[in-house]
N, CA, C and O atoms as a Maestro MAE file, in Angstrom:
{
 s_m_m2io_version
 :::
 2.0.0
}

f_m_ct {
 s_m_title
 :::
 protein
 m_atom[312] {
  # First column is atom index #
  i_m_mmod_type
  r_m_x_coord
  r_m_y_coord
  r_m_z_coord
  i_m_residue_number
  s_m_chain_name
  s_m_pdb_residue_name
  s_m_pdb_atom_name
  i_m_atomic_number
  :::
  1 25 91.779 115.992 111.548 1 A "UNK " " N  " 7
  2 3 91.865 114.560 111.659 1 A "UNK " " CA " 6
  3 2 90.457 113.985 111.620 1 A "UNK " " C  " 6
  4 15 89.601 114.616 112.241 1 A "UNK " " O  " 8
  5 25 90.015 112.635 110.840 2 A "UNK " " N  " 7
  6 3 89.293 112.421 110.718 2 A "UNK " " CA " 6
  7 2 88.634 111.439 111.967 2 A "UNK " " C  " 6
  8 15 89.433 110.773 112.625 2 A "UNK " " O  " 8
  9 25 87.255 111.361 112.267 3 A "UNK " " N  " 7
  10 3 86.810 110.675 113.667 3 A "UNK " " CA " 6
  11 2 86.869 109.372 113.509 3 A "UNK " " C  " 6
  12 15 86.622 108.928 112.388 3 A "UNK " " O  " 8
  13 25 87.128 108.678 114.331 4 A "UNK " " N  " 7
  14 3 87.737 107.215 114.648 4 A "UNK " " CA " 6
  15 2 86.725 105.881 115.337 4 A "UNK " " C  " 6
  16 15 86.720 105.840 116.567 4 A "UNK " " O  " 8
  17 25 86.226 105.246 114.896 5 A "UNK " " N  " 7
  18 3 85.331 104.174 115.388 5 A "UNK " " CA " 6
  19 2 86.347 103.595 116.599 5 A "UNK " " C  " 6
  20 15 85.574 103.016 117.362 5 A "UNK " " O  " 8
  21 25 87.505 103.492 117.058 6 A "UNK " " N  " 7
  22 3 87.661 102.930 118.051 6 A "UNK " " CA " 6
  23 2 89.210 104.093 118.519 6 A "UNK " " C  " 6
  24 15 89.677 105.034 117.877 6 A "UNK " " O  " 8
  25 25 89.540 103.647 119.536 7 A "UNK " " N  " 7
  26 3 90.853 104.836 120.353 7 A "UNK " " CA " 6
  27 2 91.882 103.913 119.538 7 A "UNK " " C  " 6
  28 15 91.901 102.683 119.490 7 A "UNK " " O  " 8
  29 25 92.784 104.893 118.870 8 A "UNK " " N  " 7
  30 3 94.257 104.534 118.524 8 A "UNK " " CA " 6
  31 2 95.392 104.861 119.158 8 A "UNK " " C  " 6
  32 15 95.900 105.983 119.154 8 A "UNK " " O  " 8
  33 25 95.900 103.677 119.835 9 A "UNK " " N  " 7
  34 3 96.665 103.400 120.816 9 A "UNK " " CA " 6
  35 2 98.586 103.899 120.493 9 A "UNK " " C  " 6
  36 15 99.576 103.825 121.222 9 A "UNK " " O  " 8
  37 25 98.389 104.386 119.073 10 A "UNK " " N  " 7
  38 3 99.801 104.934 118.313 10 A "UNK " " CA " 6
  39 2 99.699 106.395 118.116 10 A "UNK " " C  " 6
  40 15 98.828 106.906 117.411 10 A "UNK " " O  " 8
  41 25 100.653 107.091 118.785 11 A "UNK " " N  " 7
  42 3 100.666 107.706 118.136 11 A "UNK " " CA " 6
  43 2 100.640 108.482 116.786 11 A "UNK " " C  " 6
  44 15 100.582 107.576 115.954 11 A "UNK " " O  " 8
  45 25 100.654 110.004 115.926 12 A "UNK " " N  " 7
  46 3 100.348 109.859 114.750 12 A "UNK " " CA " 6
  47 2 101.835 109.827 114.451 12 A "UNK " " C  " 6
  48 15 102.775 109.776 115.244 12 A "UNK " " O  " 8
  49 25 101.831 109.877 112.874 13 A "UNK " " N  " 7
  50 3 103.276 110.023 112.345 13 A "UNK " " CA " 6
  51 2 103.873 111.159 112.774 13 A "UNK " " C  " 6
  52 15 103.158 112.001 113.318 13 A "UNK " " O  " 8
  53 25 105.292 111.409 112.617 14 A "UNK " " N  " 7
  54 3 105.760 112.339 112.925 14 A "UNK " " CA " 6
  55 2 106.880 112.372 112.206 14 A "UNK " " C  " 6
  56 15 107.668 111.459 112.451 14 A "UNK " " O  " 8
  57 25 107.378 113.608 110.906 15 A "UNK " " N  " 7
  58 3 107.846 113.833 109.833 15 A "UNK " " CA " 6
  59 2 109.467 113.746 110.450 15 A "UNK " " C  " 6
  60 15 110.308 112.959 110.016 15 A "UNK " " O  " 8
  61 25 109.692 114.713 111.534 16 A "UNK " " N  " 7
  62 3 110.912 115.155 112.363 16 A "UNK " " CA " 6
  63 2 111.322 113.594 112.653 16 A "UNK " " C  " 6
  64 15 112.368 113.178 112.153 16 A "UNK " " O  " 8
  65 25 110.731 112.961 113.239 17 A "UNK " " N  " 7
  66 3 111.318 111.856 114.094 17 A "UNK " " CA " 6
  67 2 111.988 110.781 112.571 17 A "UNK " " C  " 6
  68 15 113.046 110.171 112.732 17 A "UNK " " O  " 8
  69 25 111.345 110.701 111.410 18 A "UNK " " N  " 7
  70 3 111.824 110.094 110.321 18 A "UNK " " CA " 6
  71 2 113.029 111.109 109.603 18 A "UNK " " C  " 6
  72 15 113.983 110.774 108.902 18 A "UNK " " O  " 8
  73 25 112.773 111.931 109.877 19 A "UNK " " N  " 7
  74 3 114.295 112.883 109.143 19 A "UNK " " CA " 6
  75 2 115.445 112.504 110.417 19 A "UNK " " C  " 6
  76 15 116.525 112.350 109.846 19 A "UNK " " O  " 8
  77 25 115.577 112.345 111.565 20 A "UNK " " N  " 7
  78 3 116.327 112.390 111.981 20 A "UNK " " CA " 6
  79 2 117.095 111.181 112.006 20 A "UNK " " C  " 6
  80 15 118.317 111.186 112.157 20 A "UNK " " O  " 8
  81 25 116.033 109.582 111.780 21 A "UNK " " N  " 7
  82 3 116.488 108.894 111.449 21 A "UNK " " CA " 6
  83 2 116.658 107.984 110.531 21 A "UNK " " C  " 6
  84 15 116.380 106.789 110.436 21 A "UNK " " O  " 8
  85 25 117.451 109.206 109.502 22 A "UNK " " N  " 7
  86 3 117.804 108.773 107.847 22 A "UNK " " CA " 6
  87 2 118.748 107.700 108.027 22 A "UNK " " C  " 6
  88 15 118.687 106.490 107.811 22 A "UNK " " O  " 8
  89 25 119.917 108.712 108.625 23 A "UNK " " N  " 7
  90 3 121.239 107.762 109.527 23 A "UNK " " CA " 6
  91 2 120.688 106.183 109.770 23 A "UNK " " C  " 6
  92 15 121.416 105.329 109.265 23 A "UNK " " O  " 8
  93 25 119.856 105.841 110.265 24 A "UNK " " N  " 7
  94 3 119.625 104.833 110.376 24 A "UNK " " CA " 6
  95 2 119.253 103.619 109.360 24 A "UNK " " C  " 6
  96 15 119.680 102.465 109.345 24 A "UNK " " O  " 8
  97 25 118.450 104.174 108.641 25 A "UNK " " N  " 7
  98 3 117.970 103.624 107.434 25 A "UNK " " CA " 6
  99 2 119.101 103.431 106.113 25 A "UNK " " C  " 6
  100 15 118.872 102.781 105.093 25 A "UNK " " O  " 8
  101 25 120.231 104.096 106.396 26 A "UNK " " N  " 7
  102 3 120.767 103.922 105.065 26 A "UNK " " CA " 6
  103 2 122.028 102.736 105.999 26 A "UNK " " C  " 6
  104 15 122.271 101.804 105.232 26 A "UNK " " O  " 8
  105 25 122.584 102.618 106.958 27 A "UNK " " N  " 7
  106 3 123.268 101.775 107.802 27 A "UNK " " CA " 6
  107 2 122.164 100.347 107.448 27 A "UNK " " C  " 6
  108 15 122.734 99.315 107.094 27 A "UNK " " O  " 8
  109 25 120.828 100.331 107.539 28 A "UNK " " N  " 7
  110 3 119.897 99.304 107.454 28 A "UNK " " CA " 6
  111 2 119.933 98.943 106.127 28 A "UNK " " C  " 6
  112 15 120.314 97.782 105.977 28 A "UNK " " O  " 8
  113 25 119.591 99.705 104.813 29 A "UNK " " N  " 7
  114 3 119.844 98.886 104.118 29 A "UNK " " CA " 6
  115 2 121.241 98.694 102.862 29 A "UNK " " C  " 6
  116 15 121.267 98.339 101.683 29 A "UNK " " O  " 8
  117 25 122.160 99.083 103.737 30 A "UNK " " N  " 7
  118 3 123.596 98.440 103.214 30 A "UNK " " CA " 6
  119 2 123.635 96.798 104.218 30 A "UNK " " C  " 6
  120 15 124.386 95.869 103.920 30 A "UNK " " O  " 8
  121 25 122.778 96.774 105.252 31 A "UNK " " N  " 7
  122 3 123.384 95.970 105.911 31 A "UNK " " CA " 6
  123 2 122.437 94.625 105.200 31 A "UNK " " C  " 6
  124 15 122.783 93.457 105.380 31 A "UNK " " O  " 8
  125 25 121.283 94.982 104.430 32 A "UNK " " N  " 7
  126 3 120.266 93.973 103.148 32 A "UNK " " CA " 6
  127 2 120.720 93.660 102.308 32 A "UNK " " C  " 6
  128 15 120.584 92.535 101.826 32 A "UNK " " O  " 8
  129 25 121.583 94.780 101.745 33 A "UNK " " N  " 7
  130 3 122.337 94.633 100.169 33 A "UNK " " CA " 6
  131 2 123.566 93.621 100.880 33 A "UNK " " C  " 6
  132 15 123.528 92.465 100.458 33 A "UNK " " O  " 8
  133 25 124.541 93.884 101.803 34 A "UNK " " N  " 7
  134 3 125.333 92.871 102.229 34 A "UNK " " CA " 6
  135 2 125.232 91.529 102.291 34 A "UNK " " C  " 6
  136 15 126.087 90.789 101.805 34 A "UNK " " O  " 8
  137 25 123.934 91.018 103.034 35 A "UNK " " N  " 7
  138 3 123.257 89.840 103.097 35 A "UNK " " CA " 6
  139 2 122.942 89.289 102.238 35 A "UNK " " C  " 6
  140 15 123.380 88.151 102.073 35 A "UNK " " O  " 8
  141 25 121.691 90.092 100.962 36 A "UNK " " N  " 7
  142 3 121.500 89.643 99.786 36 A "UNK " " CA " 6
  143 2 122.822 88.847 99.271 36 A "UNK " " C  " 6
  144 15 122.754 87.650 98.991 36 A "UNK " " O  " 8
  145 25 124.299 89.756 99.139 37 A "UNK " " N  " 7
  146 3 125.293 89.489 98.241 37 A "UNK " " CA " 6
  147 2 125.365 88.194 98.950 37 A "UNK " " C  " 6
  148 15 125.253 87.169 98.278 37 A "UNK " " O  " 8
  149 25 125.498 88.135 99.922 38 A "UNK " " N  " 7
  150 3 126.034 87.102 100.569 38 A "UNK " " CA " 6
  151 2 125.486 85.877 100.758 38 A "UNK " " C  " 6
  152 15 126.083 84.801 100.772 38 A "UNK " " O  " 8
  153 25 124.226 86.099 100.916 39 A "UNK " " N  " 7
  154 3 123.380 84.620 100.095 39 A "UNK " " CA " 6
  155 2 123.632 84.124 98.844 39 A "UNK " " C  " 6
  156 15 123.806 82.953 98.507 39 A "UNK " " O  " 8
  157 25 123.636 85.221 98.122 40 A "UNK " " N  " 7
  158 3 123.652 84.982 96.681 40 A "UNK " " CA " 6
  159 2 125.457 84.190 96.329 40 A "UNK " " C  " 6
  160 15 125.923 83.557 95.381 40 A "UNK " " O  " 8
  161 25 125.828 84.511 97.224 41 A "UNK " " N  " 7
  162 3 127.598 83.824 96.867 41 A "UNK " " CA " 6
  163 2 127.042 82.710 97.419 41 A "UNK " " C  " 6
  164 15 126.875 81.855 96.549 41 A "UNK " " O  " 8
  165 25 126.711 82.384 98.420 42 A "UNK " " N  " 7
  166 3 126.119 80.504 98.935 42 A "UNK " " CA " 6
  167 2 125.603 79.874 97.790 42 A "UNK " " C  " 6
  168 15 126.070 78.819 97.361 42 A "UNK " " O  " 8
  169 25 124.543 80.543 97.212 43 A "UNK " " N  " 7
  170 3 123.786 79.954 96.257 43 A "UNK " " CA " 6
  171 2 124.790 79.396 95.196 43 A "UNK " " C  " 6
  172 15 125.095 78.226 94.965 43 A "UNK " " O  " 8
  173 25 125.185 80.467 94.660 44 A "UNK " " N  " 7
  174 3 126.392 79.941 93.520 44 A "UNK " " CA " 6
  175 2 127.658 79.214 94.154 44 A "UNK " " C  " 6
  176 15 128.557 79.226 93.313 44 A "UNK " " O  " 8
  177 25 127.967 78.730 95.058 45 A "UNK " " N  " 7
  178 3 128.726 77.713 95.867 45 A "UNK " " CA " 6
  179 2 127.959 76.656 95.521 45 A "UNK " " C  " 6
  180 15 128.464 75.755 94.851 45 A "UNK " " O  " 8
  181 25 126.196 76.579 96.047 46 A "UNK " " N  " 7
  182 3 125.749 75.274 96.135 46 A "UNK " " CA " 6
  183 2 125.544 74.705 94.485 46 A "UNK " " C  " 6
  184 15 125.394 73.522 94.178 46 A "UNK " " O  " 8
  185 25 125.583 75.914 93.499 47 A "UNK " " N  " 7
  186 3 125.669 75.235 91.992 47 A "UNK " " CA " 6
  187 2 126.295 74.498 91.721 47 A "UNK " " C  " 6
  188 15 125.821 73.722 90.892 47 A "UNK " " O  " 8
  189 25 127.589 74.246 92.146 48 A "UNK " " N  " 7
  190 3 128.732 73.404 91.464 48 A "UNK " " CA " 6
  191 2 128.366 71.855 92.369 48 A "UNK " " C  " 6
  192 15 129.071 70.924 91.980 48 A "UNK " " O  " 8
  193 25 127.698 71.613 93.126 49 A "UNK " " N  " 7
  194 3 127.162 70.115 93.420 49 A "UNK " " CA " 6
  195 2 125.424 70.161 93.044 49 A "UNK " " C  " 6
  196 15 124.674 69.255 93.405 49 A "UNK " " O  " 8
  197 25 124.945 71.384 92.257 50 A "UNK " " N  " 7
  198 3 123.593 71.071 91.556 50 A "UNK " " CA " 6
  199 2 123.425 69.979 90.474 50 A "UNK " " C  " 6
  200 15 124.411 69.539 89.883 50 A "UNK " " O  " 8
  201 25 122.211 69.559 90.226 51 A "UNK " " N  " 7
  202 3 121.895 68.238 89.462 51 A "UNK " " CA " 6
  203 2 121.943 68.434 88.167 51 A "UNK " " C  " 6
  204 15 120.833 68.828 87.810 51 A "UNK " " O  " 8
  205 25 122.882 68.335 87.025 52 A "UNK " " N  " 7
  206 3 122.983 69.122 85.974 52 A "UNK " " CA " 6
  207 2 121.380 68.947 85.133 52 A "UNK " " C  " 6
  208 15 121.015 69.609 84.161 52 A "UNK " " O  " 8
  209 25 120.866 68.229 85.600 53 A "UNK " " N  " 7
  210 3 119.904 67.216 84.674 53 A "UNK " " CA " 6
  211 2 118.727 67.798 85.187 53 A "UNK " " C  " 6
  212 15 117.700 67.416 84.627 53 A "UNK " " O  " 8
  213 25 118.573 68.742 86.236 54 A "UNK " " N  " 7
  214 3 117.529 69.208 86.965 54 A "UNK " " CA " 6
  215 2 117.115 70.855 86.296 54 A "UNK " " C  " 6
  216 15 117.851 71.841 86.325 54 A "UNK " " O  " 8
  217 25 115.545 70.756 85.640 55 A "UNK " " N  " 7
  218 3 115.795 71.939 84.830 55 A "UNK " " CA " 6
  219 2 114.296 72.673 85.266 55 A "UNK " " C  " 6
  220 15 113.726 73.502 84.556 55 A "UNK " " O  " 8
  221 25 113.835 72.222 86.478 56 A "UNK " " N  " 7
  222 3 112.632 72.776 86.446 56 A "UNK " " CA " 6
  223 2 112.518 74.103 87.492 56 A "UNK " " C  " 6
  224 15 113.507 74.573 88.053 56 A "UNK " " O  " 8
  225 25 111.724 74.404 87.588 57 A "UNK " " N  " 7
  226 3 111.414 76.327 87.766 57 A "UNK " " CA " 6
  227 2 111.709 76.391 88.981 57 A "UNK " " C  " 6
  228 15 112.499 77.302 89.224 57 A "UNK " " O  " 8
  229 25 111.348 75.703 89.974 58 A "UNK " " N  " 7
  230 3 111.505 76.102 91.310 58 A "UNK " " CA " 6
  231 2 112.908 75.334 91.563 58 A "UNK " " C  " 6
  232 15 113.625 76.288 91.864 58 A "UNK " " O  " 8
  233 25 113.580 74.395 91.610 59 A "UNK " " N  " 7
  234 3 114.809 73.871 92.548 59 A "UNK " " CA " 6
  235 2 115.675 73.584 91.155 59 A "UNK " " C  " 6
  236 15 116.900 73.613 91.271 59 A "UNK " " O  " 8
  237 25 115.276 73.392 90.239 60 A "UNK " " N  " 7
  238 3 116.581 73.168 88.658 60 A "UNK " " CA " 6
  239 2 117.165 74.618 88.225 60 A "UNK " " C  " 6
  240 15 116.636 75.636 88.672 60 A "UNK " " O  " 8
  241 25 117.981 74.665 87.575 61 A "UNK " " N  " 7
  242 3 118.878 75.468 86.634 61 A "UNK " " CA " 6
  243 2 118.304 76.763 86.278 61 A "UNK " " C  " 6
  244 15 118.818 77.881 86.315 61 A "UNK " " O  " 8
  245 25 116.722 76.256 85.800 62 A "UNK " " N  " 7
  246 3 115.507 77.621 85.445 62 A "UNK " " CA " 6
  247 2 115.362 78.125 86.113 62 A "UNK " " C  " 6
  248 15 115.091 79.277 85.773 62 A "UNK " " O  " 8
  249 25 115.371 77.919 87.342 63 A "UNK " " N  " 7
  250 3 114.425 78.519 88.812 63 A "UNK " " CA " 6
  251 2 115.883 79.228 89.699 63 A "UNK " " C  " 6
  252 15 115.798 80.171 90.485 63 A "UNK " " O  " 8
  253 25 116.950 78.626 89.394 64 A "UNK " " N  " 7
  254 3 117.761 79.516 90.238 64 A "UNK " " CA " 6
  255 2 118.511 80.877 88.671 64 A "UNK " " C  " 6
  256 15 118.982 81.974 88.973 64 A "UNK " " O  " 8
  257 25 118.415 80.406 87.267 65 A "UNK " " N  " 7
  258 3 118.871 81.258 86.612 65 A "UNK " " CA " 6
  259 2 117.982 82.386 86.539 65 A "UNK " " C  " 6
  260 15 118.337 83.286 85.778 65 A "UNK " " O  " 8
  261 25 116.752 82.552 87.254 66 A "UNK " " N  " 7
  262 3 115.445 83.130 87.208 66 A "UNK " " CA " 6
  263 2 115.717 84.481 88.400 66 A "UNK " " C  " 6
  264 15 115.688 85.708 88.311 66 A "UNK " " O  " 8
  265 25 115.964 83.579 89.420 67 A "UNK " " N  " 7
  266 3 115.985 84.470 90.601 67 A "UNK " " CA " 6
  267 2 117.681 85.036 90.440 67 A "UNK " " C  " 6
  268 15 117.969 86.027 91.110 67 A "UNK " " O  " 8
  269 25 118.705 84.451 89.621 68 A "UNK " " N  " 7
  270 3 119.441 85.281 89.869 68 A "UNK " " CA " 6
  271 2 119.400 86.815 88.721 68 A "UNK " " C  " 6
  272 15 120.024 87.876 88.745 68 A "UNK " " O  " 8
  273 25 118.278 86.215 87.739 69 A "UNK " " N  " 7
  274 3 117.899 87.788 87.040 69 A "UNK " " CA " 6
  275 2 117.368 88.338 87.755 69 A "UNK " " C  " 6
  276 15 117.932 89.420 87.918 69 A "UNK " " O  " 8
  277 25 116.304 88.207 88.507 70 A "UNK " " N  " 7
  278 3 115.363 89.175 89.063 70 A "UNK " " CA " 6
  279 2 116.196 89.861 90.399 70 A "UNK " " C  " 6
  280 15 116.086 91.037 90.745 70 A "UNK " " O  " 8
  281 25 117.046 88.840 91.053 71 A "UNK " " N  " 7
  282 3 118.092 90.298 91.733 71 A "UNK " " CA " 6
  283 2 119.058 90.804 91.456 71 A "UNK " " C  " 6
  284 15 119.585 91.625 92.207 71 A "UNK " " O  " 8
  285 25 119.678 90.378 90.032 72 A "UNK " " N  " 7
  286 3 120.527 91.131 90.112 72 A "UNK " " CA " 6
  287 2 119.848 92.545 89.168 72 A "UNK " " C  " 6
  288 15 120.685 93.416 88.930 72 A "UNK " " O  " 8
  289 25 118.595 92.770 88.705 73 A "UNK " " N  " 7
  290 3 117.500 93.459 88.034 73 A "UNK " " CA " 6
  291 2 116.826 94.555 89.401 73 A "UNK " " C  " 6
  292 15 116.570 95.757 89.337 73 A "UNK " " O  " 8
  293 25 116.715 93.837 90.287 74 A "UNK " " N  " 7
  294 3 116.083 94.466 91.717 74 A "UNK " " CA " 6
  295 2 116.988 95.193 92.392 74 A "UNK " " C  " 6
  296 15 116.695 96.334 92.749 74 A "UNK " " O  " 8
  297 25 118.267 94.625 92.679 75 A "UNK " " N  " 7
  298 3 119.502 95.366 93.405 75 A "UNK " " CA " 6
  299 2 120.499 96.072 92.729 75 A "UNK " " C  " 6
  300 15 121.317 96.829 93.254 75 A "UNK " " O  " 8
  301 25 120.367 95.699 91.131 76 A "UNK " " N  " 7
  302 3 122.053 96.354 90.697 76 A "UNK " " CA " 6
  303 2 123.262 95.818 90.981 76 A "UNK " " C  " 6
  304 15 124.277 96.485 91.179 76 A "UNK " " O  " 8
  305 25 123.159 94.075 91.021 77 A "UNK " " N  " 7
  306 3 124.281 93.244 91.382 77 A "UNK " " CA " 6
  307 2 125.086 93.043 90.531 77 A "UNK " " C  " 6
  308 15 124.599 93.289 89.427 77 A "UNK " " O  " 8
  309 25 126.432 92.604 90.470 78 A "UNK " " N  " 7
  310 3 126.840 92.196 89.115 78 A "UNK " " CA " 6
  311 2 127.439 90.908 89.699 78 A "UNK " " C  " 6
  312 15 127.980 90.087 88.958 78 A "UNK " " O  " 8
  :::
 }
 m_bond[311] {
  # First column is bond index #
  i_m_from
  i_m_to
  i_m_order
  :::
  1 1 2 1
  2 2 3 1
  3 3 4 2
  4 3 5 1
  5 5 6 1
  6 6 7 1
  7 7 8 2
  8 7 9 1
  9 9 10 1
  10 10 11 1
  11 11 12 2
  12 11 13 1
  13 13 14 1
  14 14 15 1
  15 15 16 2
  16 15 17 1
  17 17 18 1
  18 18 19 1
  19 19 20 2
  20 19 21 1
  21 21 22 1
  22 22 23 1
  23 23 24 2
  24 23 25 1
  25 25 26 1
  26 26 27 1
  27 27 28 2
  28 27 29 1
  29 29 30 1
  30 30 31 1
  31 31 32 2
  32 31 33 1
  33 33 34 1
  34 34 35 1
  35 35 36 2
  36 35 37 1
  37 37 38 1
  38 38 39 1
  39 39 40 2
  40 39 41 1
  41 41 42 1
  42 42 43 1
  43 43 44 2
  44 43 45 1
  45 45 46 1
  46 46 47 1
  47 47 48 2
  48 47 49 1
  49 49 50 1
  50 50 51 1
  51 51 52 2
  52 51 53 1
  53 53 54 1
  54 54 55 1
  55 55 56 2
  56 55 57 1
  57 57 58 1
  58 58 59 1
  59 59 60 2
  60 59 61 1
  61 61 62 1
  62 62 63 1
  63 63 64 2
  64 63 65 1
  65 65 66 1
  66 66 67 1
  67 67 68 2
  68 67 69 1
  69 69 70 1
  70 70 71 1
  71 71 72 2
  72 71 73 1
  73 73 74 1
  74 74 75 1
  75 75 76 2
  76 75 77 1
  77 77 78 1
  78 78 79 1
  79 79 80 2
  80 79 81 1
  81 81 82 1
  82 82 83 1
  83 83 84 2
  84 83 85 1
  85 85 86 1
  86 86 87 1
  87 87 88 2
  88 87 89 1
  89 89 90 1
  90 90 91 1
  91 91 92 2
  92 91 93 1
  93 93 94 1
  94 94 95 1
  95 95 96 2
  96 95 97 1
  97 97 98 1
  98 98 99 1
  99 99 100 2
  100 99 101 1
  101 101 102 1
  102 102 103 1
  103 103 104 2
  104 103 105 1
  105 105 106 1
  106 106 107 1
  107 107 108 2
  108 107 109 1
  109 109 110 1
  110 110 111 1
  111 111 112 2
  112 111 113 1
  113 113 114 1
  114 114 115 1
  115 115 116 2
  116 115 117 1
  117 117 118 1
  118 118 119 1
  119 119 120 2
  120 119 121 1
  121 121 122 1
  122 122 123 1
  123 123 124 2
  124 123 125 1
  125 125 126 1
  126 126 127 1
  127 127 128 2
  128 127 129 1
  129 129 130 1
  130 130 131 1
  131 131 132 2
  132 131 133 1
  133 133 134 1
  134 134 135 1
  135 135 136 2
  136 135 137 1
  137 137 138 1
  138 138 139 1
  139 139 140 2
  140 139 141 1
  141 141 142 1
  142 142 143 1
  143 143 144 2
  144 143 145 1
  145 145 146 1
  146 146 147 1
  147 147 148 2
  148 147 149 1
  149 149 150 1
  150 150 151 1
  151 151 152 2
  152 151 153 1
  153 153 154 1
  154 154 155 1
  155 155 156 2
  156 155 157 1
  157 157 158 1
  158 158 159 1
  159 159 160 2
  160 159 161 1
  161 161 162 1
  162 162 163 1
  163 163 164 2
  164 163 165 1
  165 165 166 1
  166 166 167 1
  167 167 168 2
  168 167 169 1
  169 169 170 1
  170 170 171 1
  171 171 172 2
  172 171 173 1
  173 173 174 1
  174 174 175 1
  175 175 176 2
  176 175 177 1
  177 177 178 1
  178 178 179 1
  179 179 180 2
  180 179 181 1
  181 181 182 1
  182 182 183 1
  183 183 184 2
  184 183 185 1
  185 185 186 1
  186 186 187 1
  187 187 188 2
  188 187 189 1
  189 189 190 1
  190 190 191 1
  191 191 192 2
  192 191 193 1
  193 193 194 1
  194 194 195 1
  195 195 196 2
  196 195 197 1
  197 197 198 1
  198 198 199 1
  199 199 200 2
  200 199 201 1
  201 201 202 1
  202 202 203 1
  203 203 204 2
  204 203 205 1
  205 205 206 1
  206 206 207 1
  207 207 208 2
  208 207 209 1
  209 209 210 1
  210 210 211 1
  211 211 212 2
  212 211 213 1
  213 213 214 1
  214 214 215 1
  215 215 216 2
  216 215 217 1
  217 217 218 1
  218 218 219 1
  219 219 220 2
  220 219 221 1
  221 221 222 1
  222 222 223 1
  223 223 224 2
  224 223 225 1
  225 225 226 1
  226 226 227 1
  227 227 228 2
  228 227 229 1
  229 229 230 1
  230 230 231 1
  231 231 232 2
  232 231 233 1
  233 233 234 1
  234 234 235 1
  235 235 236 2
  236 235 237 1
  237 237 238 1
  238 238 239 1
  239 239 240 2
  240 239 241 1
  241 241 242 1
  242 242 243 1
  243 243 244 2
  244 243 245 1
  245 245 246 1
  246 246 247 1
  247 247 248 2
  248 247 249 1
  249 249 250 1
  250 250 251 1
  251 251 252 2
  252 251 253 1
  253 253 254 1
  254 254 255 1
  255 255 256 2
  256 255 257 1
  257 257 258 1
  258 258 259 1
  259 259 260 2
  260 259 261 1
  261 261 262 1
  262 262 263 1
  263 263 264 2
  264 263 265 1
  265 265 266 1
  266 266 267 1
  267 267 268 2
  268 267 269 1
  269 269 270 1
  270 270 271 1
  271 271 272 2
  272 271 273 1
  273 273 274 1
  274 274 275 1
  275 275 276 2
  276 275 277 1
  277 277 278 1
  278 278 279 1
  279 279 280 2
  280 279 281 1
  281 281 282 1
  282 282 283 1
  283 283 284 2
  284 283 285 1
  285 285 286 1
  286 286 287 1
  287 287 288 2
  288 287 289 1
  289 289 290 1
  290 290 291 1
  291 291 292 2
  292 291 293 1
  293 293 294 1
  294 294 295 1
  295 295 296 2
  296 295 297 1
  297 297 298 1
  298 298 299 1
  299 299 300 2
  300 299 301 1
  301 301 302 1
  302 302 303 1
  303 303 304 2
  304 303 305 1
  305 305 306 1
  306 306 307 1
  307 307 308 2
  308 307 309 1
  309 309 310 1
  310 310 311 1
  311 311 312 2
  :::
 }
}
């Protein structure tokens, strides 16, 4: 281990303690992918009172047809 300019108050990693809790991590992120979906159904709820006339990147038509490529590209949504 290399010498330390000040005391580290963490312990180091420990390989065992992350294998044991895989279990955990895969319960964690089904419970992201759930949420994601589930925002993403709000979003397309709030389309049908969107401004048809509104076409710019961040809050118009572009900006939400944008982000719904990039997750359904990021997650594997359909």
């Amino acid at each position: 281990m290399e010498e330390r300019s000040f005391p580290n108050q963490y312990p180091d990693w420990d390989q065992g303690f992350a294998v044991s809790n895989a279990g955990a991590e895969l319960d964690s992120d089904e419970k992201v992918q759930s949420k994601i979906k589930d925002l993403l159904q709000q979003m397309e709820e709030g389309l049908k009172t969107a401004d048809p006339h509104d076409f710019s990147t961040y809050t118009g038509w572009t900006g939400l047809c944008q982000m719904k490529k990039w997750c359904s590209k990021l997650f594997c949504l359909s």
